[in-house]
C-alpha positions as CSV (number, residue, x, y, z in Angstrom):
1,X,-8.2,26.6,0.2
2,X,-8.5,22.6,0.3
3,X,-8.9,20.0,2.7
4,X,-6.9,17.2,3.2
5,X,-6.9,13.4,4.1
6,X,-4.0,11.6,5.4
7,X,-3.9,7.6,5.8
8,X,-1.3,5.6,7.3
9,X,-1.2,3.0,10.4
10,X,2.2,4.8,11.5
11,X,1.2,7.6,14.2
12,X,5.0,9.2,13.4
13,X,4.1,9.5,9.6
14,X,0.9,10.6,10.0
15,X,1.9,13.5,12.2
16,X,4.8,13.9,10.2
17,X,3.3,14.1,6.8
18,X,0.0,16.2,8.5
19,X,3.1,18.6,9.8
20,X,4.9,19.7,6.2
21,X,1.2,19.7,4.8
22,X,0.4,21.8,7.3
23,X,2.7,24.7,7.0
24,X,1.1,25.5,3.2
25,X,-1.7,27.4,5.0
26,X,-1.8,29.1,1.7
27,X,-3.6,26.0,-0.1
28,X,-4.2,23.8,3.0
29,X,-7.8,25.1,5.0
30,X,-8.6,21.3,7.0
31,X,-6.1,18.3,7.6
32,X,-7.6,15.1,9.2
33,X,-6.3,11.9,9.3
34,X,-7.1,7.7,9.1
35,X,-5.2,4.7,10.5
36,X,-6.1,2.5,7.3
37,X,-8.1,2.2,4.4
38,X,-11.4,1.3,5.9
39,X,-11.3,4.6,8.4
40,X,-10.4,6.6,5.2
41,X,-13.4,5.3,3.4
42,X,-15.6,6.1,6.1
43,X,-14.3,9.1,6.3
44,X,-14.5,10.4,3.0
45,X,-18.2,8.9,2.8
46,X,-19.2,11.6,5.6
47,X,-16.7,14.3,4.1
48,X,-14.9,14.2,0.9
49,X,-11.6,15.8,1.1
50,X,-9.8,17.5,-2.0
51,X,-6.8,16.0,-1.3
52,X,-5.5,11.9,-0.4
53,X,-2.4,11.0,0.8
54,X,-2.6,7.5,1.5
55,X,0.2,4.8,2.0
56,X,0.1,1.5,0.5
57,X,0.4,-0.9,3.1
58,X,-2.0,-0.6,5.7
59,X,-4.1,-2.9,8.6
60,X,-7.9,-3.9,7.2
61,X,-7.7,-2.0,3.7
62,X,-4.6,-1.2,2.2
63,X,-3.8,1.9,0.0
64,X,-4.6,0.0,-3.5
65,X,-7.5,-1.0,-2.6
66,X,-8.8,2.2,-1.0
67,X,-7.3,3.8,-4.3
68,X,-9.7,0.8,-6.4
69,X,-12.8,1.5,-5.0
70,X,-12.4,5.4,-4.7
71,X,-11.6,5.0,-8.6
72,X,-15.1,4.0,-9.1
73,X,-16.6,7.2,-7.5
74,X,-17.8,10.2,-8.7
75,X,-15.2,12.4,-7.0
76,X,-12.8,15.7,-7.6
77,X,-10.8,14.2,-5.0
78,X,-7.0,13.8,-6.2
79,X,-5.2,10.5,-5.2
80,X,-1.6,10.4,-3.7
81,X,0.1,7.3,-2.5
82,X,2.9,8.0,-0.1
83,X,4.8,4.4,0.6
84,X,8.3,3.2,1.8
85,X,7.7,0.0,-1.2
86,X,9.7,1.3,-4.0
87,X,8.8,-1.5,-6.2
88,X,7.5,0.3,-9.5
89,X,4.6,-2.4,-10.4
90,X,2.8,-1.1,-7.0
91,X,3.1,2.6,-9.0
92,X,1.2,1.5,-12.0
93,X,-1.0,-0.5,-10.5
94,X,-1.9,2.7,-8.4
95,X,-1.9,5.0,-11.2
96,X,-4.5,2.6,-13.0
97,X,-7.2,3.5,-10.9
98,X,-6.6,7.5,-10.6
99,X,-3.8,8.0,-8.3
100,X,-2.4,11.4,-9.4
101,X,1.3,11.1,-7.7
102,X,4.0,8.4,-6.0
103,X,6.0,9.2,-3.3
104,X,8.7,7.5,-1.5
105,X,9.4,7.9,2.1
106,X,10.8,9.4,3.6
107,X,9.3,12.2,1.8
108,X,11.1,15.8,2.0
109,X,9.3,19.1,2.7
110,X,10.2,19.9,-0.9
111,X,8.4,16.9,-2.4
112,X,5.7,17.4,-0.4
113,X,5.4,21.1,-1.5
114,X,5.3,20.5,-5.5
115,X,3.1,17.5,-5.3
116,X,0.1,20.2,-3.2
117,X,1.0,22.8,-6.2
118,X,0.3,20.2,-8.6
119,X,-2.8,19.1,-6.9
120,X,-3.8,22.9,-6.6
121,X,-3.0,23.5,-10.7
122,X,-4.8,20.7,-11.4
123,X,-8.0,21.3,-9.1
124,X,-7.8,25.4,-10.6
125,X,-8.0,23.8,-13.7
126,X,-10.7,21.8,-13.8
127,X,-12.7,25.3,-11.9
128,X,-11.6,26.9,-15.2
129,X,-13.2,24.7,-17.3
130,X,-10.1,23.7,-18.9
131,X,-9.8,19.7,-17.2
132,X,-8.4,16.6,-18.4
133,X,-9.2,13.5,-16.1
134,X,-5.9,11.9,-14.5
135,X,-6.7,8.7,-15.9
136,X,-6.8,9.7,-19.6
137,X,-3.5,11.5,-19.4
138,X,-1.7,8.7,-17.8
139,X,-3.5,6.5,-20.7
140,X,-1.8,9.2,-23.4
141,X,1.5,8.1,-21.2
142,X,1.3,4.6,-22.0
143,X,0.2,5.2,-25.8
144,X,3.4,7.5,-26.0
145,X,6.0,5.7,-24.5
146,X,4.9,1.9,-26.0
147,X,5.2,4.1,-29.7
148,X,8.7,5.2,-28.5
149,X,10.0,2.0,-26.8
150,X,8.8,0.0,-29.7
151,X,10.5,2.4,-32.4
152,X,6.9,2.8,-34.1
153,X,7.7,6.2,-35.7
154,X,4.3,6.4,-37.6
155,X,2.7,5.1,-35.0
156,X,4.0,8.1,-32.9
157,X,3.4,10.7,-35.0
158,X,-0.5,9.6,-35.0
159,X,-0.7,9.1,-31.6
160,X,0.6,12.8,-31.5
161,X,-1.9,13.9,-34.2
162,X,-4.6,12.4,-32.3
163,X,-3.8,14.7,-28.7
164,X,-3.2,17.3,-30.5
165,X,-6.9,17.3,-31.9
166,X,-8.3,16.4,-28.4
167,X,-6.2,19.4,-27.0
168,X,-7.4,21.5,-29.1
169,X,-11.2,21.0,-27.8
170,X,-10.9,22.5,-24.7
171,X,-10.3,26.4,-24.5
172,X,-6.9,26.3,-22.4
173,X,-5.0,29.0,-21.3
174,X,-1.3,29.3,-22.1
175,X,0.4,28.4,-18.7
176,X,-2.7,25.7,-18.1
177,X,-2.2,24.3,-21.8
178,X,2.4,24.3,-21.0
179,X,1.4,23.0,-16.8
180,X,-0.7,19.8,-19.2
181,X,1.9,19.2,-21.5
182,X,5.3,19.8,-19.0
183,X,3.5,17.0,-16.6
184,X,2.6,14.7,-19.6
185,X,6.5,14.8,-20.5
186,X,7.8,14.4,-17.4
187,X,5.4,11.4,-16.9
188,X,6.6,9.6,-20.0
189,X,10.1,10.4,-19.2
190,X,9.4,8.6,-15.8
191,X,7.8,5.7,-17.5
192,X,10.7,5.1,-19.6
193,X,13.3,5.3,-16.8
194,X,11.4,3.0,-15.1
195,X,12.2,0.4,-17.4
196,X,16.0,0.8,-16.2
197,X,17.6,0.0,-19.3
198,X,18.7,3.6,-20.8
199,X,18.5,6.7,-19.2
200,X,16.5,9.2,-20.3
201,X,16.7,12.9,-19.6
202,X,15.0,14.9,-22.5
203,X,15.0,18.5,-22.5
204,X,13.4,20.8,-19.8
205,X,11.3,23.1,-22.1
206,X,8.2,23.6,-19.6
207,X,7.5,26.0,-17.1
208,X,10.1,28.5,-19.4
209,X,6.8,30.4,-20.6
210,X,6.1,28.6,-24.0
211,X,3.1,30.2,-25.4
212,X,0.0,28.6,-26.5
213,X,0.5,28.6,-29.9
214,X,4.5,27.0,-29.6
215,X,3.4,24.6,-26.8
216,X,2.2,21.6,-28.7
217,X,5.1,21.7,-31.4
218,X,7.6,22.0,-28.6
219,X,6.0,19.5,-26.7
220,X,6.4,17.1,-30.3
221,X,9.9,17.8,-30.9
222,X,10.3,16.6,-27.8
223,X,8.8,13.2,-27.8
224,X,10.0,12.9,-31.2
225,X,14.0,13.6,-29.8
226,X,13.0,10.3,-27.3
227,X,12.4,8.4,-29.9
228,X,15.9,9.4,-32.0
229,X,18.0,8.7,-29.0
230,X,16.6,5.7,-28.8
231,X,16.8,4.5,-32.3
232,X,20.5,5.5,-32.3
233,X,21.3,3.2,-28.9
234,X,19.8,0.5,-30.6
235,X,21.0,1.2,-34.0
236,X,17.0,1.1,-35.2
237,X,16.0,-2.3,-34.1
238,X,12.5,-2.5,-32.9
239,X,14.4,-4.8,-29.7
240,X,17.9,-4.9,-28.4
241,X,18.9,-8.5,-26.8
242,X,20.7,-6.5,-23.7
243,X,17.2,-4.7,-22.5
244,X,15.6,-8.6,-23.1
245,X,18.1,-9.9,-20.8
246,X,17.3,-7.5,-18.2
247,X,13.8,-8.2,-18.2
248,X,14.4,-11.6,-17.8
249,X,16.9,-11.5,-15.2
250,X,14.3,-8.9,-13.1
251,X,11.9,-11.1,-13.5
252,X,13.7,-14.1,-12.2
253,X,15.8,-12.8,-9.6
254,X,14.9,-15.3,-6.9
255,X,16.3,-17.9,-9.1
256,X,19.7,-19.1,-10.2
257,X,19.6,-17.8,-14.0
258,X,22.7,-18.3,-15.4
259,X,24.5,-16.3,-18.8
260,X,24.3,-19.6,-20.5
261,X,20.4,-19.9,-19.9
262,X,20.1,-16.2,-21.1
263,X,21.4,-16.4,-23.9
264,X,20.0,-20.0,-25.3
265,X,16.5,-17.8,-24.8
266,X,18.1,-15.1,-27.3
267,X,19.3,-17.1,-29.7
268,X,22.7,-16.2,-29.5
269,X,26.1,-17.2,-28.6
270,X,27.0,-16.8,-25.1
271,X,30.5,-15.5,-25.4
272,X,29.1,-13.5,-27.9
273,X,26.3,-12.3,-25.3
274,X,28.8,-12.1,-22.8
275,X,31.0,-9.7,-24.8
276,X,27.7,-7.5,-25.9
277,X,26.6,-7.3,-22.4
278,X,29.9,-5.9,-20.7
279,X,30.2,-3.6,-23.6
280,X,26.6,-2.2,-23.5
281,X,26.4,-2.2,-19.8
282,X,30.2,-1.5,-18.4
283,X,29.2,-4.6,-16.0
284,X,29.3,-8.3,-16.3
285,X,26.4,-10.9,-16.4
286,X,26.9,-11.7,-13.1
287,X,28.0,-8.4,-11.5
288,X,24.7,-6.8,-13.0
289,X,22.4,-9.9,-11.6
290,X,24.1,-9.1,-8.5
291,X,23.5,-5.4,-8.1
292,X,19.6,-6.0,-9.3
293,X,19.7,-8.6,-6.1
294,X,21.1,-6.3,-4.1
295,X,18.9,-3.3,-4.8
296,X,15.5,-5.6,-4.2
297,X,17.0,-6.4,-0.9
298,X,17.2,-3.2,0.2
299,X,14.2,-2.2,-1.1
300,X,12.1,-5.1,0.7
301,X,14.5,-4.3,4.0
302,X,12.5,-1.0,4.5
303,X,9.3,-3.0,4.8
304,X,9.6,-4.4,8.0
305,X,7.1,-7.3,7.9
306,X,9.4,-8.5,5.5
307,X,12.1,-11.1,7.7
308,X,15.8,-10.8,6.9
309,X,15.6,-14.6,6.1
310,X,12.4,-14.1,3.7
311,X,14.8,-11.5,2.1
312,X,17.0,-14.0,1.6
313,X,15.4,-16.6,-0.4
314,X,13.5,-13.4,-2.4
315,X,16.6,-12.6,-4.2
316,X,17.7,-15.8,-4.8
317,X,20.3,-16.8,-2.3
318,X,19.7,-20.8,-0.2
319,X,22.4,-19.4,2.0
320,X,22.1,-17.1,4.7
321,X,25.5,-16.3,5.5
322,X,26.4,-15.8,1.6
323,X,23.5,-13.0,1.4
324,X,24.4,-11.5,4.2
325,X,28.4,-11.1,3.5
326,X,27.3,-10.1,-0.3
327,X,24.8,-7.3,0.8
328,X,27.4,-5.8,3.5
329,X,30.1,-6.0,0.9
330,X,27.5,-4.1,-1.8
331,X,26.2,-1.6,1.2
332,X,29.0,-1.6,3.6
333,X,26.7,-2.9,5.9
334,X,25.1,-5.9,7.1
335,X,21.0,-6.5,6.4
336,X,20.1,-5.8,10.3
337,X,22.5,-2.6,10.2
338,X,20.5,-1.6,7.3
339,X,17.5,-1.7,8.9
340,X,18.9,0.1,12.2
341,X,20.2,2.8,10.0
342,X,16.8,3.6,8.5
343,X,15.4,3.9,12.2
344,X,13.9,0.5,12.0
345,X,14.3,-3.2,14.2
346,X,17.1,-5.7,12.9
């Protein structure tokens, strides 16, 4: 049975979230709660729990920073950030210093129910003897999906060597040894979505009882298949100009980028780029910048510190009016109705 922290400055989520976990009285012994950071440090300084759930944006210490310094600690304790910011750089930065899962609210009871299995596996593992800190496999992550995003076949098939060695030091048991691997796949497969240029779906071949001796190959073939359907979007190149242009226009959404600009910076033709980019997208150079625009907004109107005017000038429009007709037209509703529907103040 393990004990559990929850910290958030909303009273409704805290109960809320302290409710679903609270039904599992199967893995859940001791619930208590924090209104921020600093309460949660102090807390867990008098009483470690085995289990965080912390948001991200909190009064006094926010969730990062409580998930910084409790990086530094010796601790079993297992790290979950809970926040309504869906903006994926607040992810990593959170899984740099430990943090084991990243919700978005609203969270369901099912979602809450895998992430306290996975906490549960994970914590039976590292009783068994058989435990792999959260921070190197999220480092084996990165190694992987750079190799595969980068086309880097030999430098794949090393990185893979090299795991394969370290997994073979510890004396795991089948279903720990396919739990290790099926949450390692799943992570890379998350990281490379998260890039929102392909999507990526791979093959579900955990959790079907692979045995210990099959686990590792399967869990190879798979990586290895990544990498092919990769190489045969791009047609083998190392970069494809379409997945440079959508980093650039993500990173300069608050600004007036234009196809011309674009495609000067790739070197290539723009009604040449303009072709490419319809064709490899289905969307237009401006109807693509427009949806990106669109989904920020949204994301930044379920933070409500955030004002609908800040919003605005976020995602690159001077005028209000123009935003505001362009998101309802995108959302079927206006910015403030937005926010109403979520349960939140225009």
């Amino acid at each position: 049975m393990y004990r559990v922290l929850i910290a958030d400055d909303e009273p409704m989520i805290r109960q809320g979230l302290a409710k679903l976990i609270g039904e599992r009285t199967d893995l859940v012994a001791d619930i208590r709660t924090a209104r921020n950071g600093q309460e949660a440090l102090e807390r867990i300084s008098e009483d470690p729990p085995d289990f965080l759930f912390t948001d991200i944006r909190m009064p006094r210490m926010d969730g990062i920073e409580l998930c910084r310094r409790l990086n530094g600690m010796e601790s079993r304790m297992q790290m979950v950030v809970v926040s309504g910011y869906g903006d994926f750089d607040y992810a990593q930065q959170c899984m740099s210093f430990g943090v084991k899962e990243y919700l978005l609210k609203p969270v369901s009871r099912e979602q809450v129910y895998l992430v306290l299995e996975k906490l549960a596996a994970c914590r039976r593992r590292e009783d068994q003897g058989s435990y792999l800190s959260i921070t190197r496999v999220e480092e084996v992550a990165e190694q992987l999906e750079e190799a595969v995003w980068s086309l880097h076949r030999n430098m794949l098939a090393e990185l893979l060597d090299g795991w394969e060695s370290e997994l073979m030091t510890y004396d795991w048991k089948p279903k720990q040894l396919e739990d290790l691997l099926g949450d390692l796949f799943r992570l890379l497969l998350k990281r490379l979505n998260a890039r929102d240029v392909y999507p990526f779906e791979g093959k579900e071949v955990f959790g079907q009882g692979v045995g210990k001796e099959e686990g590792f190959p399967v869990f190879r073939e798979a990586v290895l298949e990544l990498l092919s359907i990769l190489g045969a979007k791009r047609k083998g190149q190392a970069k494809d100009p379409v997945e440079e242009a959508k980093r650039y226009i993500e990173s300069h959404l608050a600004q007036e980028v234009s196809l011309e600009e674009v495609a000067e910076m790739l070197g290539l033709n723009p009604s040449y780029f303009s072709q490419l980019f319809k064709h490899s997208t289905g969307e237009t150079f401006v109807q693509y910048r427009i949806r990106r625009r669109m989904e920020k907004a949204k994301k930044l109107l379920q933070l409500p510190h955030y004002r609908i005017t800040d919003i605005t000038y976020e995602v690159g429009y001077s005028d209000h009016p123009h935003f505001t007709k362009t998101f309802k037209k995108y959302t079927g509703l206006s910015p403030s109705d937005y926010r109403q529907s979520l349960g939140m103040n225009g």
